[in-house]
N, C-alpha and C positions, 0 to 999 in steps of 0.2 A: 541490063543483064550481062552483056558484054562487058562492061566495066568491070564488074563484079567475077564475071569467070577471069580476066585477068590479073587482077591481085590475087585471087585464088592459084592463081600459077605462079606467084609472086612468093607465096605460101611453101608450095610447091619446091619451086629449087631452095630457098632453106633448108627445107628438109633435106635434101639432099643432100646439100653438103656439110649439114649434120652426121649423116647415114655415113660420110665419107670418111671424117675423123671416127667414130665411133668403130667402123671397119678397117684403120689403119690404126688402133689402138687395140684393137683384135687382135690383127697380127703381130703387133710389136713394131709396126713400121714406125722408124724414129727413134726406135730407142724408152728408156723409162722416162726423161725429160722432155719428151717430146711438146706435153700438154705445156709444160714449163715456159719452154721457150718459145708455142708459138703465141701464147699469152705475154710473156715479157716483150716481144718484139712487137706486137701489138700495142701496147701500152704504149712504149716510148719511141717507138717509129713511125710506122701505119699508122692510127689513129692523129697524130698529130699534124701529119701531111696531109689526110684527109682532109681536117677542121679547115685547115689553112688554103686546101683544095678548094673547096667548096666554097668558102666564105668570101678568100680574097675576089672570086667573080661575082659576087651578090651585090648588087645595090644595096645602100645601106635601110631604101625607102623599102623594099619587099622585106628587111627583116624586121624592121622598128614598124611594126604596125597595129594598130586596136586586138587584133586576135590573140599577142603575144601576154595583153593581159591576160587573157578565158585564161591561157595555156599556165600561166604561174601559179594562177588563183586555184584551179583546178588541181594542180597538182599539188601546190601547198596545203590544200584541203586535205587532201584525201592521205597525204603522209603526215598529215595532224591525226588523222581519225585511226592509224596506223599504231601511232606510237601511244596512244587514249587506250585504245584495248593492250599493247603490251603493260603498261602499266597497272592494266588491272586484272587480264586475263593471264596475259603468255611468261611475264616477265623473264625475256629473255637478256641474256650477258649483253654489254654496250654495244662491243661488235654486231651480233648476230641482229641486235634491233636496228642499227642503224643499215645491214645490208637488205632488213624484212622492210624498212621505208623503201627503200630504192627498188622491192620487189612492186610496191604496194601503189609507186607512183613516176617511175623512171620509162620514159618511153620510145620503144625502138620506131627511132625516126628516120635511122639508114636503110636498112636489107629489107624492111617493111612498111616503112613509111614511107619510102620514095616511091614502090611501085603501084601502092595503093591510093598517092596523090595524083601519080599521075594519070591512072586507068579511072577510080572513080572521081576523083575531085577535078582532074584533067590539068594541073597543076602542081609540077614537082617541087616548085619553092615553098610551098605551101607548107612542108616541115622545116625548112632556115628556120624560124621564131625559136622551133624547138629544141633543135640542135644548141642554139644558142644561149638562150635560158638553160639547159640542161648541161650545157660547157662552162659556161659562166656563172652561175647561180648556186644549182644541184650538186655538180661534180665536187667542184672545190670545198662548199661543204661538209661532204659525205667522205671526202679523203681525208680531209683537216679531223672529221671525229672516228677517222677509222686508226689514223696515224697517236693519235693520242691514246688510243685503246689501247694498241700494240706495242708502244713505247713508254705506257705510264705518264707519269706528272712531267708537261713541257712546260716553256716560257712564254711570257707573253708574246715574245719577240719571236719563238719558232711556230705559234700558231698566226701571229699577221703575215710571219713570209712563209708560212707554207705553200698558199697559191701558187707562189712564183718559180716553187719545187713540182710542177705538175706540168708532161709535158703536152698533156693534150689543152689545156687553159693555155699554155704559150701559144701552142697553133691557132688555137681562137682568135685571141687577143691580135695577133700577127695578121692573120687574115683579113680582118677586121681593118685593123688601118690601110693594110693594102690597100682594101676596097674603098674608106674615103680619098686615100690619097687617089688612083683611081680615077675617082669622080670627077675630085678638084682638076686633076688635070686633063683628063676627057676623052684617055686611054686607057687601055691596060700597063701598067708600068714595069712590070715583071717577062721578062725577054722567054722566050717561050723552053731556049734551051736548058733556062732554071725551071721553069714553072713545071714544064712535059716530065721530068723524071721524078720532081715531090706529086705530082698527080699519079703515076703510076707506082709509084710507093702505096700512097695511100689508099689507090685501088686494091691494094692486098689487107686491107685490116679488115673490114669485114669478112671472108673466107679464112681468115686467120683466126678472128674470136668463133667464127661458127664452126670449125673445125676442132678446135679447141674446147669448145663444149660438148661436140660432137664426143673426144676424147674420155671427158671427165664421165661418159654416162653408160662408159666400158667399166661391167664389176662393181658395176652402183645398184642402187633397191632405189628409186624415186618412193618419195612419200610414206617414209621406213620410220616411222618414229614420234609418239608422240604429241609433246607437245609445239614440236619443231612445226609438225604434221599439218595440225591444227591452225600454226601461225602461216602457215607455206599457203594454205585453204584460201585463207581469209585476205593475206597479199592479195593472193589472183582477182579474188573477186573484188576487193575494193578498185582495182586495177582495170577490170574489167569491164563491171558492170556499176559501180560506184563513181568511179572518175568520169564516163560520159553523161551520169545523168547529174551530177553538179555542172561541169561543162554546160550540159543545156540549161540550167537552171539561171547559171551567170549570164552565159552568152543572148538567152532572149532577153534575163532584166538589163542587159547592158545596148542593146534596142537593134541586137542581130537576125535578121529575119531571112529568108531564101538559104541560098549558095553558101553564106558564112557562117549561116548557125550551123549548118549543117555538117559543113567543113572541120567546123570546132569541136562537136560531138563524133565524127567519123576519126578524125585522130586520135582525141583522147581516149579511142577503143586501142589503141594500137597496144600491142602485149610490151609484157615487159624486154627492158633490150637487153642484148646480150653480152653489154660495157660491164651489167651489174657484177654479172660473174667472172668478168676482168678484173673489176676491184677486189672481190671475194680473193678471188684467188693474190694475187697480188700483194695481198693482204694476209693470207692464210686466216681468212676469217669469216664462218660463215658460208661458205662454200657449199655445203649441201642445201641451205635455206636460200640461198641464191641460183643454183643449178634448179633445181625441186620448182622452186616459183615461174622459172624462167620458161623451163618446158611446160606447166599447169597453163601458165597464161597463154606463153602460142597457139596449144592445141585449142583452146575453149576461145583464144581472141575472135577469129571468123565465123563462130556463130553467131557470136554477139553483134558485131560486122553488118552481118546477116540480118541479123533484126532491127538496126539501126538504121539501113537502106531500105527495110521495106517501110519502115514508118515515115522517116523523114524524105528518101529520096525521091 
């Protein structure tokens, strides 16, 4: 129970400094660009330091391990079952469907995932798998078809080097050798007066995107419209309540029992993250369908949470 009142307060200061941009876009503090720029700075600073924060200290053996399948399978599923109903039900413009996937199966594994691993799972690496797949995998993706929306007919040539246009995939990928080089040598190799200040860089990108969304929900109608509405619904819950119960479905046929099935279904409750509505914006695409999904899935994540700990925990 203690585990659980503390991601509950994990819960907790999100909000808040939700509440914080939302009340500094009230007053005007910032200016009209405000939401602007601390999304853009987010994007190609914060967030990249972050990845490369995190990552360069991880062994490579806590990221690369059996769960990080549940976590693609799962989520590949459930932004399959996503894009099946826009097809038939929503049909929404290519943007808006590809930001309703990201609503549907994209999961906040920083500002919510870290404090929920580590108060109920009692293990904070426990979202690296996720981070990493969703840096590597999901992002590059989701920008490659967002970038083509927005731009019309590309080459072949600027959709294989898109990746390498993305700055939070660089910090990945960066991070990432660190850590084997790292190993190989049986230090940390990165001298601390480089490492200490991209660390406290990228200690600002989450309060940066959560403020930022905070912003966009100044002079907004959440859940205004529709068949936007309808699609915004159905994210959440596939999100919610669909993504952990394939989760458990893989995770025990794949022969996980205690601790790990448990682990793998307690994550894949985790709401959608709030990178989504970084790209949304970013993008100018989609931005209400990714806002709308983003706060449906926070608020409703922790019961789900809730139900998930009394059954399995």
């Amino acid at each position: 129970m203690m585990g659980l009142i503390s991601a509950m307060q994990g819960f907790c200061v999100i909000g808040i400094i939700i509440l914080i941009g939302y009340i500094a876009a009230r007053f005007h503090i910032g200016g009209p660009t405000a939401q602007m720029v601390l999304n853009r700075f987010s994007y190609f600073v914060s967030t990249p330091c972050l990845m490369f924060a995190i990552l360069s200290k991880e062994h490579l053996s806590d990221v690369f391990k059996p769960s990080i399948g549940v976590a693609i399978l799962c989520a590949t599923i459930t932004g399959a079952l996503f894009l099946i109903l826009n097809a038939t039900i929503f049909h929404l413009k290519p943007a808006d469907t590809t930001i309703g996937m990201l609503d549907s199966m994209y999961m906040n594994a920083n500002n919510i995932g870290l404090p929920i691993a580590t108060y109920i799972l009692g293990n904070p690496a426990a979202v690296t798998p996720i981070v990493l797949i969703q840096q590597v995998l999901f992002t590059p993706a989701a920008l490659t078809s967002l970038d083509l929306s927005s731009r019309g007919k590309v080459s072949v040539k600027a959709i294989v080097s898109q990746p390498l246009h993305q700055p939070i995939l660089i910090g990945v990928l960066i991070g990432i050798v660190t850590s084997a080089v790292s190993d190989a040598a049986g230090w940390f190799v990165v001298p601390s007066y480089i490492y200490d200040p991209i660390n406290i860089v990228g200690n600002s990108a989450v309060p940066l995107i959560l403020m930022a969304f905070g912003m966009s929900l100044h002079g907004s109608k959440p859940l205004d419209g529709g068949t936007s509405r309808t699609a915004t619904i159905t994210a959440a819950l596939l999100k919610n309540a669909v993504m952990p119960a394939v989760a458990f479905t893989l995770a025990y046929a794949m022969g996980f029992r205690g601790h790990e099935l448990y682990s793998c279904v307690i994550l894949a409750a985790l709401p959608t993250a709030q990178n989504v509505y970084n790209y949304a914006a970013r993008y100018d695409a989609g931005t209400t369908l990714a806002r709308d999904g983003i706060l449906l899935s926070t608020l409703s994540s922790p019961v789900f949470i809730f139900v998930i700990a009394a059954l399995l925990g």
